[in-house]
FIBA-757247 format. One record per residue (C-alpha): y, z, x; residue in three letters; residue number from 0. Coordinates in nm, 2 decimals, always signed. Each point is the difference from the previous one (the first is absolute). Layout:
// FIBA-757247
guke north: Y, up: Z, east: X, rest: ALA, nr: NUM
...
END
This chain:
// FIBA-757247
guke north: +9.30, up: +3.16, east: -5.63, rest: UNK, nr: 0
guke north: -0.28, up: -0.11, east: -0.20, rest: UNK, nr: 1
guke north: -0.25, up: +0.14, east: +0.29, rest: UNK, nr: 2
guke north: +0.18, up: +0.37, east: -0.05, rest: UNK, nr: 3
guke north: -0.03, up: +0.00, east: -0.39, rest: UNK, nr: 4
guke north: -0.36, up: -0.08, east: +0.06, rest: UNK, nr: 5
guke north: -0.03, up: +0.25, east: +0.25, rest: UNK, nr: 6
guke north: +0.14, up: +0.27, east: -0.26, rest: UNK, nr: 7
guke north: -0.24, up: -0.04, east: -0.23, rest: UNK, nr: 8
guke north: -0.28, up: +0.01, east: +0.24, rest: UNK, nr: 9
guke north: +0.18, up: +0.33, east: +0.10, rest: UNK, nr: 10
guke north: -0.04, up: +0.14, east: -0.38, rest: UNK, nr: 11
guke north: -0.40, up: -0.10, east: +0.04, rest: UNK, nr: 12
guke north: -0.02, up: +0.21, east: +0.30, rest: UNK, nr: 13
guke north: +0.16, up: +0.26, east: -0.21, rest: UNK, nr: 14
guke north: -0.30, up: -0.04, east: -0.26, rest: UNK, nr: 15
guke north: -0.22, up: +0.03, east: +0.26, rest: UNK, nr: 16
guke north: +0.12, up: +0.28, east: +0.26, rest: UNK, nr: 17
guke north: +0.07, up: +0.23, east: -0.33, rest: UNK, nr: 18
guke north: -0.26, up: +0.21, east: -0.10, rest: UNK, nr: 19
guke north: +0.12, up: +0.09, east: -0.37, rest: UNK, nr: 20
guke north: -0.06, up: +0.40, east: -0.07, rest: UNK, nr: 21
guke north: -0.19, up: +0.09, east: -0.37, rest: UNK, nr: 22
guke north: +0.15, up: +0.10, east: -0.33, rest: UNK, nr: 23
guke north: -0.21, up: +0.24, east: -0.21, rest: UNK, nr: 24
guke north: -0.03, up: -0.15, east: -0.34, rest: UNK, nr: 25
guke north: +0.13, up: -0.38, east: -0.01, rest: UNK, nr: 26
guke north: -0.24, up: -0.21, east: -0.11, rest: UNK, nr: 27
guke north: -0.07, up: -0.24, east: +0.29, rest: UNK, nr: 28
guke north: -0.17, up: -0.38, east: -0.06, rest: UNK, nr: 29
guke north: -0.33, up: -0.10, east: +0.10, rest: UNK, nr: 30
guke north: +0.01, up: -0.35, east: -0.17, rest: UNK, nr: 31
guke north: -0.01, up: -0.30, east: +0.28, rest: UNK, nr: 32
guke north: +0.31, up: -0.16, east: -0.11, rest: UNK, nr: 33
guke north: +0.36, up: -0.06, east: +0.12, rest: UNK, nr: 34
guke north: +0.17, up: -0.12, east: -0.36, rest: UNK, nr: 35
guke north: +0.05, up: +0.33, east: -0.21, rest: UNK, nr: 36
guke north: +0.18, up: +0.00, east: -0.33, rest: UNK, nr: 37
guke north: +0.21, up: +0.26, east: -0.12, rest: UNK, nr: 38
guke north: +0.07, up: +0.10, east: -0.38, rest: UNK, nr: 39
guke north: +0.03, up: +0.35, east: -0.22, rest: UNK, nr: 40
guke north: +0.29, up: +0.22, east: +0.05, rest: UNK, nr: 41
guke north: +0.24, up: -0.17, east: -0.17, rest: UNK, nr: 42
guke north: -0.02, up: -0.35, east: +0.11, rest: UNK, nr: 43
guke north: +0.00, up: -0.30, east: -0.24, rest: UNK, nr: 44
guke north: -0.12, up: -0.26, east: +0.26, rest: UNK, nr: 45
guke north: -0.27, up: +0.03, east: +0.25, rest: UNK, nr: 46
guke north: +0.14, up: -0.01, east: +0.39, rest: UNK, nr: 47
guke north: -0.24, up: -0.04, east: +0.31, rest: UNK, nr: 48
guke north: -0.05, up: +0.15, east: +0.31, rest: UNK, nr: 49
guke north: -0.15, up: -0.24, east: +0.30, rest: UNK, nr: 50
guke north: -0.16, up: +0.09, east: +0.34, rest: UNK, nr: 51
guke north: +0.12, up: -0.22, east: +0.29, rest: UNK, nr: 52
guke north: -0.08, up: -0.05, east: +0.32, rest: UNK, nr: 53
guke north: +0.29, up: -0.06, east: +0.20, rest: UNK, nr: 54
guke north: -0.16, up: -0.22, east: +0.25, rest: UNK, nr: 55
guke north: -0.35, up: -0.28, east: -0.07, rest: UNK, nr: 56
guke north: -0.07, up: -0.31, east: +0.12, rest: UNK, nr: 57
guke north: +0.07, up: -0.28, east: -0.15, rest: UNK, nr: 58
guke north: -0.39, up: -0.06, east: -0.09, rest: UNK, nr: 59
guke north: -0.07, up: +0.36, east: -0.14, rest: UNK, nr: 60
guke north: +0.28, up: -0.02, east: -0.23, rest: UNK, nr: 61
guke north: -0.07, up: -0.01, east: -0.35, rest: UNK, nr: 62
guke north: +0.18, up: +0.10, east: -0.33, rest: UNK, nr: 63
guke north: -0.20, up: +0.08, east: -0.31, rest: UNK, nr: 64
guke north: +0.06, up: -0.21, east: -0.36, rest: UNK, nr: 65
guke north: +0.06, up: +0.37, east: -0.16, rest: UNK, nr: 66
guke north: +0.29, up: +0.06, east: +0.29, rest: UNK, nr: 67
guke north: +0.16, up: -0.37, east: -0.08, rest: UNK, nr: 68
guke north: +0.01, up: +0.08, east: -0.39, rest: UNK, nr: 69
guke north: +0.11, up: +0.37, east: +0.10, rest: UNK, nr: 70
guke north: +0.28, up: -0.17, east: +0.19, rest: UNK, nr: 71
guke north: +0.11, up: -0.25, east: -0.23, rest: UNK, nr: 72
guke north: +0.03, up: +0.25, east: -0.27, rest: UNK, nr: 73
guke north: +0.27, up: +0.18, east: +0.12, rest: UNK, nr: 74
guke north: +0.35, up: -0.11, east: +0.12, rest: UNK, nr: 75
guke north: +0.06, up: +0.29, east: +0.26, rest: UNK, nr: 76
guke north: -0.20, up: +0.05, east: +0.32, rest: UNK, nr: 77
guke north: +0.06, up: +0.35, east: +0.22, rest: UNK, nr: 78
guke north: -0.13, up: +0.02, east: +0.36, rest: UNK, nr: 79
guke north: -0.03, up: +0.33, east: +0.26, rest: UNK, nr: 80
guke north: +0.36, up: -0.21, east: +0.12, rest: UNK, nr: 81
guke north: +0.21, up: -0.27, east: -0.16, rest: UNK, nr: 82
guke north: -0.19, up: -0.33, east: +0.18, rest: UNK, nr: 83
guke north: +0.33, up: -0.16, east: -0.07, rest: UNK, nr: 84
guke north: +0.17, up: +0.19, east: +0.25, rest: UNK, nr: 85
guke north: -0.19, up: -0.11, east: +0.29, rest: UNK, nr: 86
guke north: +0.12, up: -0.28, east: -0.04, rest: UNK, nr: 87
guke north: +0.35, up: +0.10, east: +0.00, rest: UNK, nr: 88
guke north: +0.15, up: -0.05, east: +0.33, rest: UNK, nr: 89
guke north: +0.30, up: +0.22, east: -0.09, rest: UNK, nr: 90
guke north: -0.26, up: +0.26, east: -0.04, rest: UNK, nr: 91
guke north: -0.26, up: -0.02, east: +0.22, rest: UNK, nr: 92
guke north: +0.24, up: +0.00, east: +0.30, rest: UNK, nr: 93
guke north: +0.08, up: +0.39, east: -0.05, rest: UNK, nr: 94
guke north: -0.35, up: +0.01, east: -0.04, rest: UNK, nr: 95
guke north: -0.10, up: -0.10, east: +0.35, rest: UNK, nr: 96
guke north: +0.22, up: +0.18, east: +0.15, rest: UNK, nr: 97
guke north: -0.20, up: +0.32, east: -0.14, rest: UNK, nr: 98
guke north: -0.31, up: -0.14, east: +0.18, rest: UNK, nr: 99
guke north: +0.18, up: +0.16, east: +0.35, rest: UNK, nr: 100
guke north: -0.09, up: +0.36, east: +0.12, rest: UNK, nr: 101
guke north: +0.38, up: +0.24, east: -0.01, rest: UNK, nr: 102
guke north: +0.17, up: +0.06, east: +0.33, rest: UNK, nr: 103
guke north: -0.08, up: -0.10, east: +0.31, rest: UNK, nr: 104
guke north: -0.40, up: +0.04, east: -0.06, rest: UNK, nr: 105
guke north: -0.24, up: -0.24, east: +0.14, rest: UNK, nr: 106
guke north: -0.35, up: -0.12, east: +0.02, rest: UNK, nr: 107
guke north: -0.01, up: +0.12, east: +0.35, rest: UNK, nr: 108
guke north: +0.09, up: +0.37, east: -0.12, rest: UNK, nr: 109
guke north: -0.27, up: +0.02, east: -0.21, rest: UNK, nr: 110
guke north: -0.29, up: -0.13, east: +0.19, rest: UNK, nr: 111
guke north: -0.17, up: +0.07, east: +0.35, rest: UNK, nr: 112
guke north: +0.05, up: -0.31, east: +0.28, rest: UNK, nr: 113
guke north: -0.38, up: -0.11, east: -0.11, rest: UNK, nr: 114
guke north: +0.09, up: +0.00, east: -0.32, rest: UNK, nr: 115
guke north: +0.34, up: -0.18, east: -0.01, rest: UNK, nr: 116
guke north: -0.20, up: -0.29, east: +0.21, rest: UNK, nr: 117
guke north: -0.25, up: -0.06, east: -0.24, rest: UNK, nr: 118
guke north: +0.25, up: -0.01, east: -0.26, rest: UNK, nr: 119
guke north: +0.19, up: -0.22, east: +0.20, rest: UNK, nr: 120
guke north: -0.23, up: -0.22, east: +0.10, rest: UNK, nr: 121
guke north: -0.13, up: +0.00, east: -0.41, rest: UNK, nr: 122
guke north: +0.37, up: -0.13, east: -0.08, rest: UNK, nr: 123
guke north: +0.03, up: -0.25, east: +0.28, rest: UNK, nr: 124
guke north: -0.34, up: -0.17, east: -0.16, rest: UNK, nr: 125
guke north: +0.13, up: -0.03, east: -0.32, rest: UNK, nr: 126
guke north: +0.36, up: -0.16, east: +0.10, rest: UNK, nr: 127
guke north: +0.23, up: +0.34, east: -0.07, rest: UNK, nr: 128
guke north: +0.13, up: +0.07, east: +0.38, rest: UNK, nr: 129
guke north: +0.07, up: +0.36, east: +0.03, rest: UNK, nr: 130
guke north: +0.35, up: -0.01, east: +0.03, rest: UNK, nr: 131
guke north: -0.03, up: -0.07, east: -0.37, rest: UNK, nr: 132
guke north: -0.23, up: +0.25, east: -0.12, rest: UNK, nr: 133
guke north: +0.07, up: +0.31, east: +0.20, rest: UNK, nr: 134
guke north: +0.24, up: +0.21, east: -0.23, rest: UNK, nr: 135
guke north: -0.15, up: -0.11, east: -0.27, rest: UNK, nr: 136
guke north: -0.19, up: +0.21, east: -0.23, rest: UNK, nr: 137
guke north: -0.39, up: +0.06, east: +0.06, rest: UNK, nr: 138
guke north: -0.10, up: -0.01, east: -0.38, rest: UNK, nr: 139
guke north: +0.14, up: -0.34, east: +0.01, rest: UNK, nr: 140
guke north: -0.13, up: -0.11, east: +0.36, rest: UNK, nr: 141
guke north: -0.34, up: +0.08, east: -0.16, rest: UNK, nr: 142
guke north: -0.01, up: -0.33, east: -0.20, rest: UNK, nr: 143
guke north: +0.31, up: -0.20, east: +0.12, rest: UNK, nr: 144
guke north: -0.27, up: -0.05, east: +0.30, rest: UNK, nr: 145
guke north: -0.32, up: -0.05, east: -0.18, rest: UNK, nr: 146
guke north: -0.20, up: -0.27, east: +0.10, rest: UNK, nr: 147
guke north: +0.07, up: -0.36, east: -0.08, rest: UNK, nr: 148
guke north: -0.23, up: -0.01, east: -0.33, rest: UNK, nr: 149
guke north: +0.20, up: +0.30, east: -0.16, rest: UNK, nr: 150
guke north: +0.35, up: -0.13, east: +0.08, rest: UNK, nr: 151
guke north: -0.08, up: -0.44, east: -0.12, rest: UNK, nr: 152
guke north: +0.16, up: +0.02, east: -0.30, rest: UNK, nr: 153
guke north: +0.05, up: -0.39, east: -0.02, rest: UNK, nr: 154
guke north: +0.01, up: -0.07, east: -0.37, rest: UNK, nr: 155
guke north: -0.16, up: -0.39, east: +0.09, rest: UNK, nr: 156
guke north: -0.26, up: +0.14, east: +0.21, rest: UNK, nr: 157
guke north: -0.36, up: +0.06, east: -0.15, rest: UNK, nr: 158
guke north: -0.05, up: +0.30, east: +0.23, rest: UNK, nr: 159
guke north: +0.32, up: +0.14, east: -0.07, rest: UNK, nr: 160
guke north: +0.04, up: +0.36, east: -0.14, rest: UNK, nr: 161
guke north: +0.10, up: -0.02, east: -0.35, rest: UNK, nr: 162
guke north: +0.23, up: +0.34, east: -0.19, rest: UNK, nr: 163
guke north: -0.10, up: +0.08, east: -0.30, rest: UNK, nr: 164
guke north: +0.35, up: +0.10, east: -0.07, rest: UNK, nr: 165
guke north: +0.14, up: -0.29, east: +0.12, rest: UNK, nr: 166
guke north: -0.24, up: -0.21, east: -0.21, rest: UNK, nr: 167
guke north: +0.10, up: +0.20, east: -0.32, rest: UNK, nr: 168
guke north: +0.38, up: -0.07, east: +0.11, rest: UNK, nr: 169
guke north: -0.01, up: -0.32, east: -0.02, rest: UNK, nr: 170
guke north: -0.17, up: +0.03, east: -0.33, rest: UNK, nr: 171
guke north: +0.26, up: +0.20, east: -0.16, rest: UNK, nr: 172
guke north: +0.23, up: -0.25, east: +0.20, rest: UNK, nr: 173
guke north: -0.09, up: -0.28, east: -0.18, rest: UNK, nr: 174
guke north: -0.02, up: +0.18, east: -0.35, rest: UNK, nr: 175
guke north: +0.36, up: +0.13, east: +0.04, rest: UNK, nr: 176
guke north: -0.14, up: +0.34, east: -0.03, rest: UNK, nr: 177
guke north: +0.18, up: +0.34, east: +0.06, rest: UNK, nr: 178
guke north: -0.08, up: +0.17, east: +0.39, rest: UNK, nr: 179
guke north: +0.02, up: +0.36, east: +0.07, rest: UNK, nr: 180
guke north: -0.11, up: +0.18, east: +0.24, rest: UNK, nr: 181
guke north: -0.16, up: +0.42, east: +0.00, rest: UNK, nr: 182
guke north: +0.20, up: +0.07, east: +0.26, rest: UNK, nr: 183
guke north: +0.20, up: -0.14, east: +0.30, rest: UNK, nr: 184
guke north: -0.07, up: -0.13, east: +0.31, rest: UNK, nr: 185
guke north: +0.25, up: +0.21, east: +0.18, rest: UNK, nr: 186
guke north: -0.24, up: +0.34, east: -0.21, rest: UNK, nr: 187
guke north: -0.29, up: -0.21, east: +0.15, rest: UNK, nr: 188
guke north: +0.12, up: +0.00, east: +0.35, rest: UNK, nr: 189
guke north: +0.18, up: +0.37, east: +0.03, rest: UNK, nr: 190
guke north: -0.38, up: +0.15, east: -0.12, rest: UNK, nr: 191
guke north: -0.07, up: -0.10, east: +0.38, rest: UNK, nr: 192
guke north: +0.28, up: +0.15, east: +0.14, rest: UNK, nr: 193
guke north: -0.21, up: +0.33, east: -0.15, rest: UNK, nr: 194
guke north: -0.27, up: -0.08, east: +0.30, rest: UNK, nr: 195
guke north: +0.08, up: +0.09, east: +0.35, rest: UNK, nr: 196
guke north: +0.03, up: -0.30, east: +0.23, rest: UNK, nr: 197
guke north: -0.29, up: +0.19, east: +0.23, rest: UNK, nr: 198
guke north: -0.18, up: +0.00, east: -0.30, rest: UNK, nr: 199
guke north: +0.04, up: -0.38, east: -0.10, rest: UNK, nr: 200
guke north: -0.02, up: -0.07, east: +0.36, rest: UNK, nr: 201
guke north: -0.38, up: +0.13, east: +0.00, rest: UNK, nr: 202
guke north: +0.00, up: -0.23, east: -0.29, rest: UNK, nr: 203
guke north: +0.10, up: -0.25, east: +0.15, rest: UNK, nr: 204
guke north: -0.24, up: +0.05, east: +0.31, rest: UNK, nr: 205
guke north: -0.30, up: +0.01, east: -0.24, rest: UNK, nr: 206
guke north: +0.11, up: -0.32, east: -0.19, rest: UNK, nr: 207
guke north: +0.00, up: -0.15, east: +0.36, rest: UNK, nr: 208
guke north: -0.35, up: +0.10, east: +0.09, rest: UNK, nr: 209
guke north: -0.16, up: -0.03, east: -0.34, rest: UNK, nr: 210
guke north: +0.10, up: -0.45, east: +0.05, rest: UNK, nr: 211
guke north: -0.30, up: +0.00, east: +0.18, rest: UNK, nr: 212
guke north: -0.22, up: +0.00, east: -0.34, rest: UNK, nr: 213
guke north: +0.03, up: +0.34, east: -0.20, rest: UNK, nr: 214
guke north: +0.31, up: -0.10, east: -0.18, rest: UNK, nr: 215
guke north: -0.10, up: -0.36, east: -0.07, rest: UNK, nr: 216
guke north: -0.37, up: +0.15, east: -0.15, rest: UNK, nr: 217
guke north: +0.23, up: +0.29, east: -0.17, rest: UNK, nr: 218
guke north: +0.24, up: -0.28, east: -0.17, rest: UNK, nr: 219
guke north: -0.35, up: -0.26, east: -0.05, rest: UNK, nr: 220
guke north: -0.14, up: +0.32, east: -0.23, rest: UNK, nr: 221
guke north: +0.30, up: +0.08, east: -0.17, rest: UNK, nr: 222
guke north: +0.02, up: -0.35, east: -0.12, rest: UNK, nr: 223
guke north: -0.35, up: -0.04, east: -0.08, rest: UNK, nr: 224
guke north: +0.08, up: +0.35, east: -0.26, rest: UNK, nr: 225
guke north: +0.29, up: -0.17, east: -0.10, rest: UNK, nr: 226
guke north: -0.16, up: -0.31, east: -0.13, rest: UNK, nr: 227
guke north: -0.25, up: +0.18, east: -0.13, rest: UNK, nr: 228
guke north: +0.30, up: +0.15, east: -0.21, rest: UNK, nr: 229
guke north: -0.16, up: +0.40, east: +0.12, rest: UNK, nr: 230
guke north: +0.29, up: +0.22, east: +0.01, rest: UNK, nr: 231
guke north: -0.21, up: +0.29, east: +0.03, rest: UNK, nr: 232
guke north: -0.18, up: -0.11, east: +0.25, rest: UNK, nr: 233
guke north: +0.34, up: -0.08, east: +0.18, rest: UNK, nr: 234
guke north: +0.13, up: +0.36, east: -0.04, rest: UNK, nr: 235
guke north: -0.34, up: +0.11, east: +0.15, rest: UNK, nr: 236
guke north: +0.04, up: -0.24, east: +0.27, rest: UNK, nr: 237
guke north: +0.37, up: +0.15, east: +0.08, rest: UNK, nr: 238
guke north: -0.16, up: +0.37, east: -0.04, rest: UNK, nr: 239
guke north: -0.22, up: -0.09, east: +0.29, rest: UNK, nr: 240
guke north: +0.22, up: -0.11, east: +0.21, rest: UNK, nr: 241
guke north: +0.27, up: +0.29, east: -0.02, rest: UNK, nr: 242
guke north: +0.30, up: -0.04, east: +0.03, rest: UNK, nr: 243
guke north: +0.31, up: +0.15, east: +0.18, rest: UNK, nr: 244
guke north: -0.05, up: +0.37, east: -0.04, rest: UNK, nr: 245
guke north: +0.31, up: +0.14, east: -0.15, rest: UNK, nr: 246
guke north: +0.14, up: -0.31, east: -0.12, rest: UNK, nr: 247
guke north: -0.23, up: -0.12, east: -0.33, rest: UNK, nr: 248
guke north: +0.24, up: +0.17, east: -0.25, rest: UNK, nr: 249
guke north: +0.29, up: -0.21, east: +0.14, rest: UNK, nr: 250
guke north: -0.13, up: -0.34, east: +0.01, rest: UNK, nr: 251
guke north: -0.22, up: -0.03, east: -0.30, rest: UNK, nr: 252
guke north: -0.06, up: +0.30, east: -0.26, rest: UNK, nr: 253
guke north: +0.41, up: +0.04, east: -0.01, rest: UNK, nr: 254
guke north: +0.06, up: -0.34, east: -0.05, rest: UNK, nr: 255
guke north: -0.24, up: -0.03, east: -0.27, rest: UNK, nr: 256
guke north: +0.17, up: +0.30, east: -0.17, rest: UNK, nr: 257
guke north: +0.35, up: -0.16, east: +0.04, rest: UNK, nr: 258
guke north: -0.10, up: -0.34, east: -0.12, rest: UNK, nr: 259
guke north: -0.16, up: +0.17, east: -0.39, rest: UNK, nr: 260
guke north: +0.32, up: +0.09, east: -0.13, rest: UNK, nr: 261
guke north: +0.11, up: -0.37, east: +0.13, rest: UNK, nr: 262
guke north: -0.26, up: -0.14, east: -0.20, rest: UNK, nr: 263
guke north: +0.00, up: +0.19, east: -0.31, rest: UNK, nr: 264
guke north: +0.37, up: -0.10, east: -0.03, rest: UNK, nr: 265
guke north: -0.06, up: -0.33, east: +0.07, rest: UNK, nr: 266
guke north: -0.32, up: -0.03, east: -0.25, rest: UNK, nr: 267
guke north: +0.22, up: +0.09, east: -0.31, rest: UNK, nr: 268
guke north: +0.28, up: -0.23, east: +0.10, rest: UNK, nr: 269
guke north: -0.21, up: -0.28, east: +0.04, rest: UNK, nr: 270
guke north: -0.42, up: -0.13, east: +0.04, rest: UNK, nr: 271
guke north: +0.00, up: +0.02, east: +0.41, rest: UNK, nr: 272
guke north: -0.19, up: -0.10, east: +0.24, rest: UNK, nr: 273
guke north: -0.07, up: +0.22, east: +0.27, rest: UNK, nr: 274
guke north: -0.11, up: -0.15, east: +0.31, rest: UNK, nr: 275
guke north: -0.06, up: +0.29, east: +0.27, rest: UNK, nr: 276
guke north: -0.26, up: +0.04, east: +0.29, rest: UNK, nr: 277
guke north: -0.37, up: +0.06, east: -0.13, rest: UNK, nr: 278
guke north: +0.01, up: +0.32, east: +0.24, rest: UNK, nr: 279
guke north: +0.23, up: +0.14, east: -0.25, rest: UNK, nr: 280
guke north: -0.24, up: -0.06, east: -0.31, rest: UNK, nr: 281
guke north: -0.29, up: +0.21, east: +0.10, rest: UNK, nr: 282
guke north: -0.08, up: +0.38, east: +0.04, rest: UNK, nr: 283
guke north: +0.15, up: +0.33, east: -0.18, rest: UNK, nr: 284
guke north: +0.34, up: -0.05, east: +0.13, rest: UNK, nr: 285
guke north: +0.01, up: -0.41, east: -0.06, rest: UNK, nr: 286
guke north: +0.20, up: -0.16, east: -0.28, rest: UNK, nr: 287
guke north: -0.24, up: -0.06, east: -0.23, rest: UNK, nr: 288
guke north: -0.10, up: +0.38, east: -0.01, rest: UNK, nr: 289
guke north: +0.36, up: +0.12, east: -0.03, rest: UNK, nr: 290
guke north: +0.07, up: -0.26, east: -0.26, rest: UNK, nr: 291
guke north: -0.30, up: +0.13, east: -0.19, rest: UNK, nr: 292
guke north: +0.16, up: +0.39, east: +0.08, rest: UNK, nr: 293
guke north: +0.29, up: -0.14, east: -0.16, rest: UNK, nr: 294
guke north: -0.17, up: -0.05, east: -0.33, rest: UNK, nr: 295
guke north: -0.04, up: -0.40, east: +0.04, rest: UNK, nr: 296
guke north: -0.31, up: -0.17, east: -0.07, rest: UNK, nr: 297
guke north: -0.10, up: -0.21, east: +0.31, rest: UNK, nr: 298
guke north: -0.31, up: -0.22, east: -0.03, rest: UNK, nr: 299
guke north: -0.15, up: -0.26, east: +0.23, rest: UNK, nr: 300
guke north: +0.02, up: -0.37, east: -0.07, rest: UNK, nr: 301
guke north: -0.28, up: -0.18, east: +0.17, rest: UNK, nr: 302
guke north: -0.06, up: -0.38, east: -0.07, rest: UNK, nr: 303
END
């Protein structure tokens, strides 16, 4: 169970990083290295805060900053892209896994040629997941329920573990007997694939494959270093150069970040929130911060 929830939010990540956000006109977009914003004006009596995570670090890069902690502790109501809670939930995350299998009678061996299917095959075998497990399940999700061994240790004891950010922040609001919500569902999270054809995430899931053999470990090393260096911009420009999947960007990252304002600004005049969200969303002419600032809130970095 716990290896699935993991591998959901590693399944968001790729999101971040396969969608190739398209450009508003006139919103305001950030250029300040930071992943704490504060947002005031418009109404609001208290400040809330927007925060950039990265769904997936190890256990060594990980770092939270003394302005994030007080940011935290100020409010008694934390929002993430899903309600962290509910991974958790066995009641709930069994439905959930269920969604992770391709409709009808589809299988890997439909979608790929003989060569293929073997290398995937033999891909699975390696990391203990038999094919007669995986091979109606979706292709999205094969592309990081099968990652390597040092994206999938997510052993809380172990020093080279991978450590959520979301998880982390969780168990913060856990112990402070705060309020969790969530943008959206998981269920919202997992149909948005269902958008994709399998040939399409099966192509996906072929490139995830071949890319083990350095280019996705140097992609994910980089996108670390940016994030610790707390350089949105430089993330969206990142993601920019990499593309994305052609057709698909509005789907899995600008409409989203429309849907989830409205969210926000109701939640903002109920209550200080804090918005925990991946940093791919922050950055860019269609990212939070610049719709926010659209929106007629004032949204300013805080850097320690």
């Amino acid at each position: 169970m716990r290896r699935f929830a993991f591998s959901f939010l590693l399944l968001i990540a790729a999101v971040n990083l396969w969608a190739q956000p398209a450009s508003a006109k006139y919103a305001p977009a950030p250029t300040d290295k930071a992943l704490l914003w504060q947002v005031t004006g418009n109404g609001l009596e208290t400040p809330s805060y927007v925060y950039g995570t990265i769904h997936m670090i190890g256990r060594d890069d990980y770092f939270l900053t003394e302005s994030a902690k007080k940011a935290f502790e100020s409010v008694k109501h934390v929002a993430f892209e899903i309600d962290m809670e509910d991974m958790t939930d066995m009641s709930k995350m069994m439905p959930l896994m269920m969604k992770a299998f391709m409709v009808g009678d589809t299988t890997l061996k439909d979608l790929l040629t003989e060569e293929e299917y073997a290398q995937v095959s033999e891909h699975f075998q390696q990391v203990g997941l038999p094919m007669m497990f995986v091979d109606r399940i979706k292709p999205m999700f094969l592309s990081v329920l099968g990652s390597g061994e040092d994206m999938m240790s997510f052993n809380p004891n172990a020093e080279s573990s991978m450590v959520s950010y979301e998880m982390e922040f969780m168990k913060m609001a856990q112990e402070r007997e705060m309020d969790i919500d969530g943008l959206e569902t998981a269920e919202f999270q997992m149909s948005m694939f269902d958008s994709i054809p399998y040939s399409v995430q099966a192509k996906m899931l072929m490139d995830a494959i071949n890319a083990e053999g350095g280019g996705a470990t140097d992609q994910f090393d980089e996108m670390v270093k940016l994030y610790k260096d707390q350089d949105i911009y430089a993330m969206q420009s990142m993601m920019d150069e990499e593309g994305g999947i052609a057709g698909y960007e509005d789907l899995l990252l600008v409409r989203r970040n429309r849907n989830w304002i409205p969210i926000m600004e109701e939640a903002m005049k109920q209550r200080p929130t804090f918005f925990a969200v991946g940093a791919g969303h922050l950055g860019g002419e269609e990212g939070v911060i610049a719709l926010l600032r659209e929106a007629g809130y004032t949204v300013e970095p805080l850097v320690d």
